[in-house]
N, C-alpha and C positions, 0 to 999 in steps of 0.2 A: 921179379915183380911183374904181376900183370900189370898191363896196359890199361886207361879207361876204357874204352868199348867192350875188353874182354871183360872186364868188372859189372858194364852196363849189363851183358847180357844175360848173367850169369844169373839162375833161378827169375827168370821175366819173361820165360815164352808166352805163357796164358797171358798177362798183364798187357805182353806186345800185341796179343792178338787180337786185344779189347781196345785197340788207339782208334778213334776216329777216322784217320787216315787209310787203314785197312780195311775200312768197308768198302773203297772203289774196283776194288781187287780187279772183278769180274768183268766190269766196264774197261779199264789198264788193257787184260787181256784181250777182248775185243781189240783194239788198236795195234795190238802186237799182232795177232793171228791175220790182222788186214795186211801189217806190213811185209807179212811172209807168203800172202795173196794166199789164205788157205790151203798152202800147203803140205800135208799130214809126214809127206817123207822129210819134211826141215828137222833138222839134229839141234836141239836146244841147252845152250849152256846156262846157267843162274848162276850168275855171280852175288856172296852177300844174300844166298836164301833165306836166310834167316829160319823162320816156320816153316817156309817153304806155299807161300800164298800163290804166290804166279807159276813155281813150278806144279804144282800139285791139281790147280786150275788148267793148266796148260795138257796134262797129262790126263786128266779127265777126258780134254778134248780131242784127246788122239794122239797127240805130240810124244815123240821120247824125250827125256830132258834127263840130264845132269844137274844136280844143283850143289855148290857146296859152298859152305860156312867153316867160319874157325870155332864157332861158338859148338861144346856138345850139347849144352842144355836145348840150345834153338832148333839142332838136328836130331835131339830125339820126339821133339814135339810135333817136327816134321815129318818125323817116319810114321807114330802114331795117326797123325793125321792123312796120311796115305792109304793106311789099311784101312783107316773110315772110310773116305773115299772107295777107298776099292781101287786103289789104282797104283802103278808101279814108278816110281820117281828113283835115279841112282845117287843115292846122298851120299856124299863126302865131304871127310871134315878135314879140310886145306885150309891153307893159309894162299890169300888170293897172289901175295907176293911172292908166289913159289908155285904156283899150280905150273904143270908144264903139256899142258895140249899142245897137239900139234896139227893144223888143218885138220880137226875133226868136228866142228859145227857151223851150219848154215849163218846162225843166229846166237847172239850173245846178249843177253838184257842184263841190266846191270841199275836196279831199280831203287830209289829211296834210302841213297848212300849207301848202299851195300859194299864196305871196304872203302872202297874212293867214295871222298875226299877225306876221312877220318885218321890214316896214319900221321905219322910224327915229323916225318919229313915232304918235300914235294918227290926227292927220288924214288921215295917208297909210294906214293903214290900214283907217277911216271911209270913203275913199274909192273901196276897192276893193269895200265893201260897195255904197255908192249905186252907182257902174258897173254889177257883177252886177244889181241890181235892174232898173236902168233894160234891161238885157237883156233880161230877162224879158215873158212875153208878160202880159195883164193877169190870168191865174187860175194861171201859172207857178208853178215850186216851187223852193227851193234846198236842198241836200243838200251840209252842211258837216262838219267836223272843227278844232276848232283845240284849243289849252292848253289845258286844265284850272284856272283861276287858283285854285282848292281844296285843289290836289295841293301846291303849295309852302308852304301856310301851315299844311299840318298833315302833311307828309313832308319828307325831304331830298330835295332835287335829284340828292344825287351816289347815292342807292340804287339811282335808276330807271336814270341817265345811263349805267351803268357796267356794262354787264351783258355782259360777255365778249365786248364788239366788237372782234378786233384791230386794222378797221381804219379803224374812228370810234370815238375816242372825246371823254368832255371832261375835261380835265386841273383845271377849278377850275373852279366857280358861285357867283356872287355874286347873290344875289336880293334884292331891293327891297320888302317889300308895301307901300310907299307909292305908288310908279309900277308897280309890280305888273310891273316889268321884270328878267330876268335877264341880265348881262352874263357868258359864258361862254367859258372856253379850249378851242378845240378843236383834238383832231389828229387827222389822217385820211390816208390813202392815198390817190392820186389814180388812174387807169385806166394810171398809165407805172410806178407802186409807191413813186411819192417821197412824202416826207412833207409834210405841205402844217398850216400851223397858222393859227389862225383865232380871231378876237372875236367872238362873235357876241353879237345882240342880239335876245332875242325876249320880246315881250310875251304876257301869259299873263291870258286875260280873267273874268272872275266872270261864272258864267250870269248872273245881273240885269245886268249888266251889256249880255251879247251879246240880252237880251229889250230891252232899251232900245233899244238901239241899231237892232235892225228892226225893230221895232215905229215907231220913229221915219220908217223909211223906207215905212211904211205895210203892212207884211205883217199881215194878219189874223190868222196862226195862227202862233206860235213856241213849236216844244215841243222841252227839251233834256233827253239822255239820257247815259247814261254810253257808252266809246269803247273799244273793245278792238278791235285790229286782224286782219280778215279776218271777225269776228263785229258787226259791226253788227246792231243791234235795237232797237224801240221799247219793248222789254220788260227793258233794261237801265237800271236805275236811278244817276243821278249821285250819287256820292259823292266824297269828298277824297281817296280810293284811285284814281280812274281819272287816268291823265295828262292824257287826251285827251276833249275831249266832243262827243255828234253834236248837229249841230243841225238840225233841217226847219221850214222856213219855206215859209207857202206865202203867195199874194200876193191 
């Protein structure tokens, strides 16, 4: 039995590529390509490509990237959108709790839950953490995004969740701050217009929490900021208003 995420993704590339959220794409980038100080020879991993928005942007600009998702429907909408492009991106479809690099990229973004914080367990998502790393070359960096674990215990879920999407939305949140998990209803359109309904399960982490945890995997430098989308900044500060928080780790 699939999973919810594999169910979310399943016939919703177009649909994904139509969120709101996905129009900062190019500004996102911007900030990333700063933090790699324009560097054209940095070797780029996308964890969680999805469409392949930041890798496919990234590779326009020069960059070689890898990108891979579990989803096929997301990575054929990704390969198509490359040949638009004109540009060469190496897509594979992994499962990020198994990918096995080995010191072979500068950079790992790992952008708008892609994988983490989504699986079923925290081991399983502890694990997609050690994978990325072991990626990583030994002075590499990672450029993340996940929950916010802040936002839920001092806002509602249903303020953020519900903000005049007709064709996601989520119907009930039930949050936890003991497992700091939310189990939530969703419904959504899929790319054919049906309605398509969903449990999903996403855990939402407390910055000490996401410092432990790489710092555990030996990263030197973890500095976490607050996350608004297409405005990424070192100069945005985390508070219990933002959903989402950026994380930069470098190794």
């Amino acid at each position: 039995m699939n999973q919810w995420y594999e169910e979310l993704f399943t016939n919703y590339a177009r649909t994904y590529d139509d969120q709101i959220f996905t129009k900062g794409t190019n500004t996102e980038v911007d900030f990333i390509e700063k933090e790699i100080n324009y560097d054209k020879k940095s070797v780029i991993l996308d964890v969680g490509c999805g469409t392949g928005r930041h890798s496919i942007e990234l590779a326009r600009r020069g960059y070689k990237v890898t990108g891979v998702d579990l989803s096929a429907d997301q990575l054929k909408r990704a390969k198509e959108k490359a040949v638009e492009a004109g540009v060469k991106v190496n897509f594979l479809q992994q499962d990020a709790r198994l990918i096995n690099f080995k010191d072979e990229f500068d950079l790992v973004i790992l952008i708008c839950e892609g994988a983490f914080p989504l699986m079923e367990t925290d081991e399983m998502n502890f694990k997609i953490l050690e994978n990325i790393t072991n990626a990583l070359k030994k002075k590499g960096k990672l450029i993340m995004t996940t929950l916010n674990g802040l936002y839920p215990l001092h806002n509602s879920l249903d303020n953020f969740n519900n903000e005049g999407n007709n064709d996601f939305s989520i119907i009930e949140n039930n949050f936890d701050p003991v497992t700091m998990r939310n189990i939530s209803q969703i419904r959504l359109k899929d790319d054919s217009g049906n309605l398509k309904y969903l449990t999903a399960n996403e855990r939402y982490y407390l910055p000490e929490e996401i410092e432990i945890l790489l710092n555990s995997l030996g990263y030197k430098s973890v500095k976490i900021f607050g996350c608004e989308c297409g405005k990424f900044s070192r100069k945005l500060e985390l508070t219990p208003d933002h959903f989402e928080m950026l994380i930069i780790a470098e190794k």
